[in-house]
N, C-alpha and C positions, 0 to 999 in steps of 0.2 A: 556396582550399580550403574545401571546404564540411564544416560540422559533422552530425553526427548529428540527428535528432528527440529532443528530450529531452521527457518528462511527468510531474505533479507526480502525486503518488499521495496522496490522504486517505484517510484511516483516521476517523471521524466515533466515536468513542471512547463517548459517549454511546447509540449506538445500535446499537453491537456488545454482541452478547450472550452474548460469548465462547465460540462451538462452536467455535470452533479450525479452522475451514476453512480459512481464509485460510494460516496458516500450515503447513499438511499439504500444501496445493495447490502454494506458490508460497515453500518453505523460505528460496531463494535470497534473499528480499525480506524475506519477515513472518516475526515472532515472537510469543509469547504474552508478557505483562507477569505481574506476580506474582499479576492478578487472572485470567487466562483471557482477559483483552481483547486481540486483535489490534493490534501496532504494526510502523511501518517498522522494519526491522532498523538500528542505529548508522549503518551506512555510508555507508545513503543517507539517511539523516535530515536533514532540514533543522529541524524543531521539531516539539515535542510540549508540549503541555500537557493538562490533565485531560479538555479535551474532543478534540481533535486530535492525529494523531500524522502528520507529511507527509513525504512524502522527495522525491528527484530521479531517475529510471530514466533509462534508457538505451534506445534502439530495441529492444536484445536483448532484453532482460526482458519487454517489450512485453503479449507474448503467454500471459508466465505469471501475470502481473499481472491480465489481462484475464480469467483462467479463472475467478482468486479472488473477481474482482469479480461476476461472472458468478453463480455460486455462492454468496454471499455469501445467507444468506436474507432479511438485514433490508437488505441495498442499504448498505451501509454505509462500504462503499469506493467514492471517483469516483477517475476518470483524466482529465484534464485537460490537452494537446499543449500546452508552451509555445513559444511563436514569438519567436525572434528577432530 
């Protein structure tokens, strides 16, 4: 049985300058923190500290992940395919 593609999603916290695209684009993922800085939403969180906030996606999400990042002004989000 083969598994899915999984990718790790960063959030570079320092370099986000909180417009809030990230999470308008791709709700299902990202949230705003109590500064306006973009983070992985809980569920898929694997850690955050002051300057990081990373999660774990799913093939699904892939593409809405990819839009935020896309859009992002200051580049502030990487996607990163983990290999098994």
């Amino acid at each position: 049985m083969s598994s899915l593609p999984e990718y790790k999603v960063t959030v570079h916290r320092g370099v986000c300058i909180a417009c809030r695209q990230a999470p308008s684009i791709c709700p299902i993922v990202f949230e705003s923190d109590q500064y306006g800085k973009t983070i992985v939403k809980e569920e898929f969180r694997i850690r955050q500290n002051s300057r990081i906030s990373e999660g774990i996606i799913g093939d699904d999400l892939l593409k809405c992940v990819e839009e935020a990042a896309k859009k992002c002004p200051v580049s502030a989000i990487k996607i990163e395919k983990l290999e098994h």
